[in-house]
DRENDRENVEX-736533 format. One record per residue (C-alpha): residue number from 1; x, y, z negated. Coordinates in steps of 0.02 Angstrom, whole numbers, always signed. Each point is the difference from the previous one (the first is absolute). Layout:
BEGIN
R   tormar        u        v        w
R      NUM        X        Y        Z
...
//
This chain:
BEGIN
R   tormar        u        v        w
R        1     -271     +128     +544
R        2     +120     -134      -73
R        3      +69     -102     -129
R        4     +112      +32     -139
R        5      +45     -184      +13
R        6     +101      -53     +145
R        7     +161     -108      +58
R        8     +105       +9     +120
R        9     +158      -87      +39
R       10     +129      -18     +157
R       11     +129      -93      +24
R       12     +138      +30     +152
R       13     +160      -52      +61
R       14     +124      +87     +139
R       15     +181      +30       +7
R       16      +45     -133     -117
R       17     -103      +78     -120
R       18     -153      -64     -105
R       19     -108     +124      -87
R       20     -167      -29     -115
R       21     -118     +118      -47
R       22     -153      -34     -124
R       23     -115     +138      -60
R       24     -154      -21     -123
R       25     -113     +117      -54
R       26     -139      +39     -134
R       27     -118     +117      -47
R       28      +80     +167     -116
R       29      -60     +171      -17
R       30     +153      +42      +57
R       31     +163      -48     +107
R       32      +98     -100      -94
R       33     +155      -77     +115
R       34     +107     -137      -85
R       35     +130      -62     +109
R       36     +118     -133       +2
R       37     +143      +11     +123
R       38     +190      -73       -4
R       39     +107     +143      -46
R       40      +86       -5     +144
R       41     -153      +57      +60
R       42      -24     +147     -100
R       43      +18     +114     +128
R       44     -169      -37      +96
R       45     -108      +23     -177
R       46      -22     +178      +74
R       47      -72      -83     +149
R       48     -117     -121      -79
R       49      -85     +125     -102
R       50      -14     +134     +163
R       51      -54     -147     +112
R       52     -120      -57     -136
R       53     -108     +163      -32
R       54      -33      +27     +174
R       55     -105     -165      -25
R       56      -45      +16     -162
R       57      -43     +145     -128
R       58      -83     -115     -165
R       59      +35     -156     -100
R       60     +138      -94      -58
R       61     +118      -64     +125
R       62     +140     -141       -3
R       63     +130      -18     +120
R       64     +133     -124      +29
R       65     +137      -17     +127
R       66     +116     -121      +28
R       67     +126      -21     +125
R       68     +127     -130      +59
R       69     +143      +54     +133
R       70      +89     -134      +69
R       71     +151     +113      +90
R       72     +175      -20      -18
R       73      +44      +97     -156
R       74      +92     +150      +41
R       75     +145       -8     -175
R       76     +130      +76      -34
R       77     +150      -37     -156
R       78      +29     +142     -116
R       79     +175      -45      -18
R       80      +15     +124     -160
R       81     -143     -101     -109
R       82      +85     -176      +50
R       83     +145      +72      -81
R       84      -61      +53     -132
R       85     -104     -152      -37
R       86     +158     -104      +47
R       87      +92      +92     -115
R       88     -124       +2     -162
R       89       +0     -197      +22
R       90     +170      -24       +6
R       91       -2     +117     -185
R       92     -126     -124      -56
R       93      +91     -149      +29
R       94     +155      +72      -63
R       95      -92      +17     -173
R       96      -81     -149       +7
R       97     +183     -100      +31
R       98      -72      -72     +188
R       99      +91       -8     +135
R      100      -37      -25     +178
R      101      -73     +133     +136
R      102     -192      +23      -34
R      103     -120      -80     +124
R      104       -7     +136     +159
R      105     -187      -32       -5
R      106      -36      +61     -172
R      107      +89     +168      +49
R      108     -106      +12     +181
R      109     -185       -5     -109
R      110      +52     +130      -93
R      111     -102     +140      +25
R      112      +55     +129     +134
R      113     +141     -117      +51
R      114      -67      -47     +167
R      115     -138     +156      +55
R      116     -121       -2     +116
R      117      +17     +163     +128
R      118     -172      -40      +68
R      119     -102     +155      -23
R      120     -192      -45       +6
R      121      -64     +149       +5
R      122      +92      +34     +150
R      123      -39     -155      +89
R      124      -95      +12     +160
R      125      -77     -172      -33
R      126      -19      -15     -164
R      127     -105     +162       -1
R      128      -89      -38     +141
R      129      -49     -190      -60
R      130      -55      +94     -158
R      131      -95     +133      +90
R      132     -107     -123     +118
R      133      -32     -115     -155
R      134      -51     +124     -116
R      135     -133      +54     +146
R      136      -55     -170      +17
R      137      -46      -22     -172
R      138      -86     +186       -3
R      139     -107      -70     +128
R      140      -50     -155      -56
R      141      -24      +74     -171
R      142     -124     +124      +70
R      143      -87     -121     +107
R      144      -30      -96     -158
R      145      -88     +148      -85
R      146     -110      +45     +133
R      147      -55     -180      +14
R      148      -19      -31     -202
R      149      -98     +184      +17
R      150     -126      -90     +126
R      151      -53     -125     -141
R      152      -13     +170     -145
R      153     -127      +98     +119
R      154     -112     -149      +23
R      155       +9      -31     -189
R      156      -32     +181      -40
R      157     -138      +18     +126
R      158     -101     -152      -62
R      159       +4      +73     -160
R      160      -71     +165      +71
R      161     -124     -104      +74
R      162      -52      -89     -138
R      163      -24     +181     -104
R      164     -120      +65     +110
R      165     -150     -127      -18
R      166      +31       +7     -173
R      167      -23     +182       +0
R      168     -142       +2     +117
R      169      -74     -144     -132
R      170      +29     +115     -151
R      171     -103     +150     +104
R      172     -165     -107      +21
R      173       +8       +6     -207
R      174      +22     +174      -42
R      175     -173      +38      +42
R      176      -79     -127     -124
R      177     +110       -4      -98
R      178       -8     +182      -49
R      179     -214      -17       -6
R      180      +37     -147     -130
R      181     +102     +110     -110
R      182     -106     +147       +6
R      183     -158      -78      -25
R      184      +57     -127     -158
R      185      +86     +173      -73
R      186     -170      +95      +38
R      187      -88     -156     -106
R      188     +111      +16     -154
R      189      -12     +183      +16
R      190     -194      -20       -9
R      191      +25      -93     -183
R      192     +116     +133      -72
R      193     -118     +127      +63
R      194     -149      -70      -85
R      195      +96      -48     -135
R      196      +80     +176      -45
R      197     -114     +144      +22
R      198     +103     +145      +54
R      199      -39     +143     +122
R      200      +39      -23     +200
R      201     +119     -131      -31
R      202      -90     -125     +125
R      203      +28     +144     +111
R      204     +201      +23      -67
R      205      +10     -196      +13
R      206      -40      -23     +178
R      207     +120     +147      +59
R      208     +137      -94      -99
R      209      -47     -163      +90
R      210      +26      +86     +173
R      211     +170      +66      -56
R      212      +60     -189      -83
R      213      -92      -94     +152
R      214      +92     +121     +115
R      215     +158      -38      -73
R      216       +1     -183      +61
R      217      -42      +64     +183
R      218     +164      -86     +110
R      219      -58      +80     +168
R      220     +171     +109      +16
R      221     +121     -161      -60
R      222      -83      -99     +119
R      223      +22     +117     +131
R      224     +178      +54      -43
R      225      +56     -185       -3
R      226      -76      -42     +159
R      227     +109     +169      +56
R      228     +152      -95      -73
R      229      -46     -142      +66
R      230      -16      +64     +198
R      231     +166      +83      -47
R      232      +98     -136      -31
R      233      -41     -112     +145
R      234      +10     +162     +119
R      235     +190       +2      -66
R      236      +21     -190      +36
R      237      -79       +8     +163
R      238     +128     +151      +42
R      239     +115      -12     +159
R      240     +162      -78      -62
R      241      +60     +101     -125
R      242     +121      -14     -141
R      243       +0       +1     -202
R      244     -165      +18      -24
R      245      +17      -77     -150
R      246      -13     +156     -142
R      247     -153      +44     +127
R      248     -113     -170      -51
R      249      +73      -18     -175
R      250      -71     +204      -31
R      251     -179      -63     +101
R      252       -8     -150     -112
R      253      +21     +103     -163
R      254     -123     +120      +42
R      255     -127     -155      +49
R      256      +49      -77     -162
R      257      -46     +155      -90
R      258     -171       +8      +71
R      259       -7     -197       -1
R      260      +31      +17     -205
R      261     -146     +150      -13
R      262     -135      -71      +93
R      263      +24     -174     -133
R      264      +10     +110     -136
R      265     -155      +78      +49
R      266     -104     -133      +91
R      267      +37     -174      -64
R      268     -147     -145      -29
R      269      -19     -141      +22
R      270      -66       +9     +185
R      271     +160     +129      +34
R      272     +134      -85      -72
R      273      +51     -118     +127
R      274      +14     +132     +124
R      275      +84     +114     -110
R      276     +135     -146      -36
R      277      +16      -43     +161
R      278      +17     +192      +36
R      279     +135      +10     -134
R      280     +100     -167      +49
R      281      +26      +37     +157
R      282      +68     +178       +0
R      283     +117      -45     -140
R      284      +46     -155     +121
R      285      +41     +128     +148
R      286     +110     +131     -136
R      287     +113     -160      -23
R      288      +30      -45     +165
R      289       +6     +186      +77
R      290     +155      +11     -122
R      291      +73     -103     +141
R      292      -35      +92     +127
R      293     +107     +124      +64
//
């Protein structure tokens, strides 16, 4: 298990060259990759995005590089554009009634005047100062998101914890709580009876009473939500496994399901605590298992 939410940065220099990688990520249903690279660069995109799904396959992910080579320049003149631009200058000037050569500088920042015949994505050690960074960053991203992860399963297994006693609290009351109702219904069913006069309907209003009384019987949510329950913390306690994260959102849903029945059906005022802590907590873990991937 792991984090959506990690960083992971690396910064190296060799061959004159300095190269940073920084890489941030957070939680997404799906893989999102923005990246921000010199366009010079261009060429390794393809690499960033192959390099990056063998560590990651959810969430939203940021990258930045940045590099800084300090070689001599390999230039060249293109002979034809300082012409040209020569040549469009002088035109200008001759309109404008100035005299004089223009400024040889002016001409040389042209664009394409002096061109670079550097090819990056050819370069031995450009690519592999990019390669060995990017890794570095991978790494220490992933370390980050097992190690945030660590702190998510403790949260998430407290809360399972602290569901249990409150489901083993609501189970002492279903017992009483279920004589209580039946025998203050079988009291006002005694007035009615003696107050209307009708034919076997004592007999009619005690099989309805077993039918309403049985409807408030939370045996089978109990049980299935103490299923969920062992569920979810058999998937956290899994050898080291990845994106598990649809896994514990689905548990949590079905545990908030039975969580919402069994309050719908057994709330008072000696319940209601547990059912609310019962409640708070499983919605707790569906926000943070959004995280998890």
């Amino acid at each position: 298990m792991k984090s959506m939410t990690g960083f992971g940065k690396s910064h190296k220099t060799q061959s004159n060259i300095e190269c940073d990688i920084e890489i941030k990520s957070v939680n997404g249903r799906y893989l999102d990759l923005k990246t921000y690279v010199p366009r010079e660069l261009s060429f390794f995109e393809h690499t960033l995005r192959k390099e990056l799904s063998k560590y990651v396959s959810r969430g939203t992910i940021e990258i930045r590089v940045n590099t800084n080579d300090l070689r001599e320049p390999k230039v060249r003149l293109n002979e034809s554009k300082l012409r040209k631009y020569h040549e469009i200058i002088l035109q200008a000037q001759k309109v404008l009634g100035i005299k004089g050569d223009p400024p040889l500088e002016y001409i040389l920042e042209e664009p394409g005047v002096i061109q670079s015949v550097n090819q990056l994505d050819e370069d031995p050690d450009m690519l592999q100062i990019l390669q060995e960074t990017l890794s570095e960053a991978l790494n220490n991203l992933q370390s980050s998101m097992y190690k945030e992860a660590v702190d998510i399963k403790e949260v998430l297994m407290n809360s399972m914890h602290q569901i249990l006693p409150a489901i083993k609290r609501i189970s002492k009351q279903i017992h009483p709580f279920k004589e209580e109702l039946f025998n203050n219904m079988m009291k006002r069913s005694h007035e009615i009876v003696n107050t209307y006069k009708l034919e076997n309907m004592e007999q009619r209003i005690v099989q309805e009473l077993a039918i309403y009384i049985d409807k408030y019987d939370i045996q089978e949510e109990m049980s299935r939500l103490e299923s969920h329950i062992s569920t979810f913390l058999d998937t956290l306690n899994r050898p080291k496994q990845d994106d598990i994260g649809k896994t514990l959102n689905f548990i949590s849903q079905e545990m908030q399901r039975e969580a919402n029945t069994l309050g719908s059906k057994f709330s008072n005022s000696k319940t209601f605590p547990d059912i609310l802590i019962i409640k708070e907590e499983i919605e707790k873990c569906r926000e943070i298992v959004q995280n998890v991937a």
